[in-house]
Structures are given as structure tokens and as C-alpha cells.
C-alpha positions in Angstrom: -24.4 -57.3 9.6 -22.0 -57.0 12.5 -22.5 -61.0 13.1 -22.1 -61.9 9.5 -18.8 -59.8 9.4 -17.6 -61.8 13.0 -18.6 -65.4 11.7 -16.9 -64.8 8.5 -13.9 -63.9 10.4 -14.2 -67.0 12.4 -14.8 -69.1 9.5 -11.5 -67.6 8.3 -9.4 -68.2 11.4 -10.2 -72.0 11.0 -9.6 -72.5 7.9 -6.2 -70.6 7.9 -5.6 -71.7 11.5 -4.8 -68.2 12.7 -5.2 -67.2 16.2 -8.2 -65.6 17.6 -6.1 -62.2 18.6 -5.5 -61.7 14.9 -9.4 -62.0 14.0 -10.1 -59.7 16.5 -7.1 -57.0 15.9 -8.2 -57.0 12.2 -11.6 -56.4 13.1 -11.8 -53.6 14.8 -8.5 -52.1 12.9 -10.7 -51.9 10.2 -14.0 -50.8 12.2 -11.7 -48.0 13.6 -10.7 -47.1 10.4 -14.6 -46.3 8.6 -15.9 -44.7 11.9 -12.7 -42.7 14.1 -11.3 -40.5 11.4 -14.4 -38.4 10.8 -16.4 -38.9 13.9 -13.7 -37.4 15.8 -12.3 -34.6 13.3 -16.5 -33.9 13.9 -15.9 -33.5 17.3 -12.8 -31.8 17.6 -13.9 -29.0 14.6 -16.8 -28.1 17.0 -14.7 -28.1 20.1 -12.6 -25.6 18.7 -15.6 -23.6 17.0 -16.8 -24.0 21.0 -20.0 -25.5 19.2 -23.1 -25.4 21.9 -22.1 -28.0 24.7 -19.7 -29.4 22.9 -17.4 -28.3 26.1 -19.6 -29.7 28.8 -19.8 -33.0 27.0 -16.5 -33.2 25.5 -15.3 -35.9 27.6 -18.5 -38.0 26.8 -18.4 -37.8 23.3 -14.8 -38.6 22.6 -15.1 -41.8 24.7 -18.5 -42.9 23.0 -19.9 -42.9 26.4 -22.5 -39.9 25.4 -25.4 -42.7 26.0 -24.1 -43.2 29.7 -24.3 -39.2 30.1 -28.0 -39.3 29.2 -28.9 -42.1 31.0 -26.9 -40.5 34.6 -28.6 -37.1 34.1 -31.8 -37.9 32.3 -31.2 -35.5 30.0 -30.8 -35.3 26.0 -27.1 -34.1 24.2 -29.0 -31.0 22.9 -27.1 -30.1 19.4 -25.5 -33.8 20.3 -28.3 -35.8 20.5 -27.8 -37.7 17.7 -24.4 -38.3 17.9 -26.0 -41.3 20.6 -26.2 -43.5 17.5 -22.5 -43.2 16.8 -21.4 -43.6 20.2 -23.3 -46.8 20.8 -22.0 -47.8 17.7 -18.9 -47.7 19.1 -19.8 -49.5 22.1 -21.9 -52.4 20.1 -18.9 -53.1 18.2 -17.0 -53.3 21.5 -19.8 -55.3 23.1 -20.8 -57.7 19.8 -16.8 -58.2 18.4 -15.5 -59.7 21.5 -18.0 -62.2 23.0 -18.4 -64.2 19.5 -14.6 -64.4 18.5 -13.3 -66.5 21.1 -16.2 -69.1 21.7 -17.0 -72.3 19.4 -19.7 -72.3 17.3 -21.7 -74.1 19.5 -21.8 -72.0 22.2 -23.1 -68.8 20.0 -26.6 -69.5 20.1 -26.8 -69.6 23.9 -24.7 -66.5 23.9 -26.9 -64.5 21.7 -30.3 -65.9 23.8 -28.7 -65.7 26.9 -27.4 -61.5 25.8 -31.4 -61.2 24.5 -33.0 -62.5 27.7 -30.4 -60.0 29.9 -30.9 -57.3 28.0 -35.2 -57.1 28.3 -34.8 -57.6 32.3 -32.4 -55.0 32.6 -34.3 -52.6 30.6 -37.4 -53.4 32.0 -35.5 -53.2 35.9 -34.4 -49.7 34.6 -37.7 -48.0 33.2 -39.9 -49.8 36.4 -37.4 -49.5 39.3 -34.9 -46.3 38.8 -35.1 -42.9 38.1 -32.6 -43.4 35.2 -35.7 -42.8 32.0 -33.1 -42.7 29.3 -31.4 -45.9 30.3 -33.1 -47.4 26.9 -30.1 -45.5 25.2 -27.7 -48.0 27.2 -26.2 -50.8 24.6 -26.9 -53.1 26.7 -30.6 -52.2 27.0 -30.9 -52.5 23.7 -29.3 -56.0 23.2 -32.6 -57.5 22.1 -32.8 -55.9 19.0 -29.0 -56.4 18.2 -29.2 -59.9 19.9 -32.1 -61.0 17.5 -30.0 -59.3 14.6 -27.7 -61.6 15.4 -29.6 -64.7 16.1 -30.7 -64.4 12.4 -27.0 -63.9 11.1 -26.6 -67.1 12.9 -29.0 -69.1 11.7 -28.0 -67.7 8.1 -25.2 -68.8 8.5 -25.0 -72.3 10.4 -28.7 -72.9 9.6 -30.4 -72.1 6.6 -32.8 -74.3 6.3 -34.1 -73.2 10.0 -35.7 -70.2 8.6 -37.6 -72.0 5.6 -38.7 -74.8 8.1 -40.6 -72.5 10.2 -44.3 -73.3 9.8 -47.2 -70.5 9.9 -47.9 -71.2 13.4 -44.4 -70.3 14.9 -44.0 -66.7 12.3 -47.6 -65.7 13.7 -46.3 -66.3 17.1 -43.5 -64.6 16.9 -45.1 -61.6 14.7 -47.6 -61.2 17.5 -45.1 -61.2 20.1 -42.9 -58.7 18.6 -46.5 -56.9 17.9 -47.4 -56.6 21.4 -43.3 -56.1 22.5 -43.6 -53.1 19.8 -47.3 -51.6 21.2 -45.7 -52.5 24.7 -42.7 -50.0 24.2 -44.7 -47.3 21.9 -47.4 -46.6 24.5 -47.2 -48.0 27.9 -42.6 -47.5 27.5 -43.8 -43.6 26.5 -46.3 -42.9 29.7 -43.6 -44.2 31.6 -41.6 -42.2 29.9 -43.7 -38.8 30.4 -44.1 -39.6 34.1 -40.4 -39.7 34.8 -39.5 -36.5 33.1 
């Protein structure tokens, strides 16, 4: 949705030949706007309640950097576990608002592949060859899933026909990749996983 939202502002740019700074600023102005208010009156409510952790972590949470915390310490957020989804929300719109506005259109696609391919190796370099077991809450660890998100906002976009032109062959391919990616990550990811804690 994220990509739909960027390439619409793109789109927009063009054909009112504004700059790329104002697609941008407007962007995340209005990003800010839905998620900052009550994410951080959350935050701040608790901190003066004194809330759990809320103290300890404080620092973490009102940066959106609570994933990075895990990953350092190997440790869950407790209470504030949950709030990882928010803070690499507000990393991913960091992360997936500024690479697409400034490039052409056809210099997405390789973009998107190119963030896809990094992000398996570096999440597979992370579970296999560091201590660091929660690095799979890193946004860019989980650029794969986003990166295909955004691969089909692409091709919905630029490329309709792409998706109806895809034979059987190719959609069972890719079904069993994603099949074996998922049983990959559920049981041999989770051993892993185990071992490490």
C-alpha cells in the first residue's frame, strides 16, 4: 500500500511538474500525522505512569529504534513487545518513502529486486553467522516481504497485464518457492532460533 501511495505521488509530481522535495515533505507530513500523535501520547502516558520498562527503553521507543534494542540484547520489550510493529513502521516508511521518490520509473524494478535480494542475505548472514537471534525484527531483514509488496504495487501499476500473463508454470514456481521459503523460516529459522536463546 505504501508503494501505491509513493507512485501515485510520483505520478502526481509529473503531471503537475512539482519538485520531488514537495512529494516527499507531503508524504510523510501526512504519515506523521496518522501515526506520531497517539503513538507517542502512548508512550509518554506510560512514562509518567512509570509503566513496566517503559524507563529502561524510553529512549528506544521514542526514536522507533525498539527493533535495534532487541536485535543488540537479544531480548524481547516485555509489556513493549508489540510496540516493534509500530516502530518499524516508522522505519519502513523512512526506508520505502525515500528510495522510490527521486528515481525514474525505470529504475524501480531493479530497486525493489535489488532491496529483495539484500535483504534475504543479510537475514540469512544474521541468523547463521552472529549471535544477534532477533535481527529478523530489523527492517531491513524483512525487506523481502515489503520488497515483494512492493514489486506487486509495481507491476499494478506500470504493468497490469504482467500479472494476468503469467502462465501456470511460473505461479506454481513461485507458490512452491515461497512454500519452502515459508517451511524454511517456520522450522529450520525456529531451531535456530531455540539454539541461540
Amino acid at each position: 500500500m505504501i508503494t501505491s501511495i509513493i507512485l501515485e505521488f510520483k505520478e502526481k509530481n509529473v503531471s503537475e511538474n512539482r519538485t520531488q522535495f514537495k512529494s516527499i515533505k507531503s508524504f510523510y507530513i501526512r504519515r506523521s500525522l496518522r501515526i506520531f500523535p497517539i503513538y507517542y501520547l502512548t508512550i509518554f502516558f506510560l512514562l509518567i505512569l512509570g509503566f513496566s520498562n517503559v524507563r529502561e527503553i524510553f529512549p528506544w521507543l521514542a526514536t522507533y529504534t525498539s527493533n535495534i534494542y532487541m536485535t543488540l540484547n537479544s531480548t524481547y520489550l516485555g509489556s513493549f513487545t508489540h510496540f516493534l510493529v509500530i516502530g518499524c513502521g516508522g522505519t519502513v516508511l523512512f526506508v520505502m518513502g525515500i528510495p522510490r521518490c527521486p528515481f525514474p520509473q525505470k529504475n524501480l524494478k531493479s530497486i525493489i529486486i535489488t532491496l529483495i535480494i539484500l535483504s534475504v542475505l543479510i537475514l540469512y548472514y544474521f541468523m547463521f553467522y552472529t549471535p544477534y537471534w532477533l535481527a529478523n525484527s530489523l527492517v531491513i531483514c524483512q525487506m523481502h516481504t515489503l520488497g515483494l509488496g512492493a514489486l506487486i504495487a509495481y507491476y499494478m501499476k506500470y504493468n497490469k497485464d504482467f500479472i494476468g500473463n503469467l502462465n501456470l508454470t511460473v505461479i506454481k514456481t513461485i507458490t512452491s518457492v515461497l512454500i519452502l521459503f515459508l517451511f524454511y523460516y517456520l522450522f529450520i529459522g525456529s531451531q535456530i532460533h531455540c539454539m541461540k536463546m
